[in-house]
N, C-alpha and C positions, 0 to 999 in steps of 0.2 A: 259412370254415375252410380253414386250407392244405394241401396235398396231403399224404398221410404222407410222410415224409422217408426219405429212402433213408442209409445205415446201411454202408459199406463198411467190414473190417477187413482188415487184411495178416495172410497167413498164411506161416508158411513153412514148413508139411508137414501131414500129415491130423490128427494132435492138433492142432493147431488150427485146422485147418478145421471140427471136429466142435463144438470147443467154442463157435466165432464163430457155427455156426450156429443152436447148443443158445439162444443168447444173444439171438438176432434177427436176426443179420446179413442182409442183404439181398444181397451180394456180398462176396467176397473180390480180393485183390491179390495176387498169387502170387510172391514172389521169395526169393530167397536170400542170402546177406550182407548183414545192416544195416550193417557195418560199415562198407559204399562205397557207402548211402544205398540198398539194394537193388538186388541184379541178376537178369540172368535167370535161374530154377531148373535142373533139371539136369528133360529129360523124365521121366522115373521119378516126380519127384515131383510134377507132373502130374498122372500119371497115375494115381497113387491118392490124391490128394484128389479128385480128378475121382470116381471108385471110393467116396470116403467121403460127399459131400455133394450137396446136389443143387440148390446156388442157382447161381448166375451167379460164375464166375471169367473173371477179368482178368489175365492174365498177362504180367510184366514184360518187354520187348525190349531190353535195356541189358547191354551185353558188359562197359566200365569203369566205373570212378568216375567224377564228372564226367559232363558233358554233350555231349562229343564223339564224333559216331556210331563213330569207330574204325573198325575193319572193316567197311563196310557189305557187304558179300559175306556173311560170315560171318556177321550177323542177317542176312542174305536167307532162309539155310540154313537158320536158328537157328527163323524163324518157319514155314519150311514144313515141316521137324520136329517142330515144336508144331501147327501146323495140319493134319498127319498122321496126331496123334496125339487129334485132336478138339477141342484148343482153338480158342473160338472167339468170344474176345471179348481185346484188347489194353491194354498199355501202351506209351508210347514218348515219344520228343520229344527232338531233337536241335539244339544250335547251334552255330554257326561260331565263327570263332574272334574275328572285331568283336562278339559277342553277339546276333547275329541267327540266325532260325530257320536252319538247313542244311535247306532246303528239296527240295534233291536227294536226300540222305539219305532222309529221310522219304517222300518219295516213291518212294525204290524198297522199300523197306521195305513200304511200306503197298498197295502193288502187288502182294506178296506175299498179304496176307489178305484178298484174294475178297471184299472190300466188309463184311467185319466188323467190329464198333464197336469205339471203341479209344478211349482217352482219351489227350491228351497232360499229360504230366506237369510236376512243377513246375519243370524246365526257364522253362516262362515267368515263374518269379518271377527268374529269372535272366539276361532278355533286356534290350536295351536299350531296347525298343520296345515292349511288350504290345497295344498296339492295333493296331501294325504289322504283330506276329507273329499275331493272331488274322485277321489282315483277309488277309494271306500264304496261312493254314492256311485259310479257308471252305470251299472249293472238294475239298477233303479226303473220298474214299468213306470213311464209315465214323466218323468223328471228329463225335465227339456229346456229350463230356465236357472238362475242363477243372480238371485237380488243383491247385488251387492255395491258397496263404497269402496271396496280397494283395502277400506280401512276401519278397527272399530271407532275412529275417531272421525270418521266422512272421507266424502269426496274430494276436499283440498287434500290431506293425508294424502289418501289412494293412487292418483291418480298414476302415476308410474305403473301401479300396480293393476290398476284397470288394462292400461294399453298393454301390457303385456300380456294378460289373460285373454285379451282378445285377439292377440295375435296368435294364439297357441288354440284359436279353433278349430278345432277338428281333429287335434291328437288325444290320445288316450284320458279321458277325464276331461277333454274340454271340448265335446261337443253339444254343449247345451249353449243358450244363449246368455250372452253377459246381457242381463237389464242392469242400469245403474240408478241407485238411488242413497240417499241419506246427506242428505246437506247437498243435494245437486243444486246448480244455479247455471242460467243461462249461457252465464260467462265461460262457463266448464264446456259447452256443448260441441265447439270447432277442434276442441283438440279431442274429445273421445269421439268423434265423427271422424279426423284425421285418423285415429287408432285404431278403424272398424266397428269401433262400438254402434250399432245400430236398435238400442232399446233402453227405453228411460220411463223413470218411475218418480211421480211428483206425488207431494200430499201437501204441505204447507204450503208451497211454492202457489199452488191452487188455491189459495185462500187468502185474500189481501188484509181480511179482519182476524188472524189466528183459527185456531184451533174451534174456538166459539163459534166463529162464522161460517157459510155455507162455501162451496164449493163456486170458483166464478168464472162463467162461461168463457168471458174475454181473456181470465189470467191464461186458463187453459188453452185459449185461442194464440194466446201470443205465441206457447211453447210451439202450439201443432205448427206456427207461420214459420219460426225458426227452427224448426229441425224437419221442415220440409225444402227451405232455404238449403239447407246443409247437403 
């Protein structure tokens, strides 16, 4: 029998942190703008999902669009404001501009949160290297996850790519957990269960009115029914 599946949705304020959790969620992602693929929230909002719920949030470290760390000063600040304010689990994941991890970036970043887990984000569907960049990232306090499609094009793309990354748990660069997300759909869910993947990450899929609308208990109830099924 395989582990229960872990169950992450994005929230981007306490209505639906309440409802993600009403639903099953296991953790949330915390960010602000979908429009620039989520950034970091504004503390305030934090602080009262932090206030409404009481599973495990993940809070986004990403100042622009894109995947260039930008300011890294300004996320240094950004995380020990969030870290002050009791977050204590991350997002992040930053590349240069050849498409390879900015390894410097991330590393001062992540020298900020006092050895807290953090997942890097799907940044690596957007590298030029994925084995490069995971083998780069090991050595990482705190980095235990791995957000990814397979593909910068989603989860249809990926999915080859998924099941082999997860069959490669536990060697060198792949002992974090494959989460999957970007363009996930239900339909995907028996073959990346079949491949060991046990950790999944919805955001629209949670929301039957788009991006506009709140977060909805039962959408999120269905995933927890089917990949408890699994």
């Amino acid at each position: 029998m395989s582990k229960r599946a872990v169950l992450e949705v994005i929230a981007l304020d306490a209505q639906d942190a309440v409802a993600a959790q009403a639903g099953g969620a296991d953790r949330l992602e915390l960010v602000t703008d979908m429009a620039a693929d989520g950034l970091t929230p504004p503390v305030a909002a934090f602080a009262a999902i932090r206030a409404a719920v009481d599973i495990d949030l993940r809070v986004m470290l990403r100042l622009t669009d894109g995947f260039a760390a930008g300011d890294v000063g300004r996320l240094v600040r950004t995380a020990a404001t969030l870290r002050a304010e009791g977050a204590d689990q991350f997002v992040l994941g930053f590349l240069d501009a050849e498409g390879g991890v900015d390894l410097g970036a991330v590393e001062r970043v992540v020298a900020e949160l006092d050895g807290c887990p953090w997942t890097f984000h799907r940044a690596i569907d957007h590298t030029a290297d994925r084995d490069a960049l995971r083998k780069q990232c090991e050595a990482l306090p705190g980095l235990d996850t791995y957000l990814t499609a397979g593909s910068a094009a989603g989860v249809d793309d990926g999915l080859p790519v998924l099941a082999a990354e997860a069959g490669r748990r536990g060697e060198q660069g792949y002992e974090q957990e494959v989460l999957v997300g970007g363009g996930l759909r239900l339909e995907h869910v028996p073959a990346l269960r079949a491949a060991g993947v046990d950790a999944f990450h919805i955001g629209g899929a949670a929301r039957p009115d788009g991006w506009e609308g709140p977060v909805s208990a039962a959408a999120v109830g269905e995933w927890r029914r089917v990949l408890d099924e699994g």
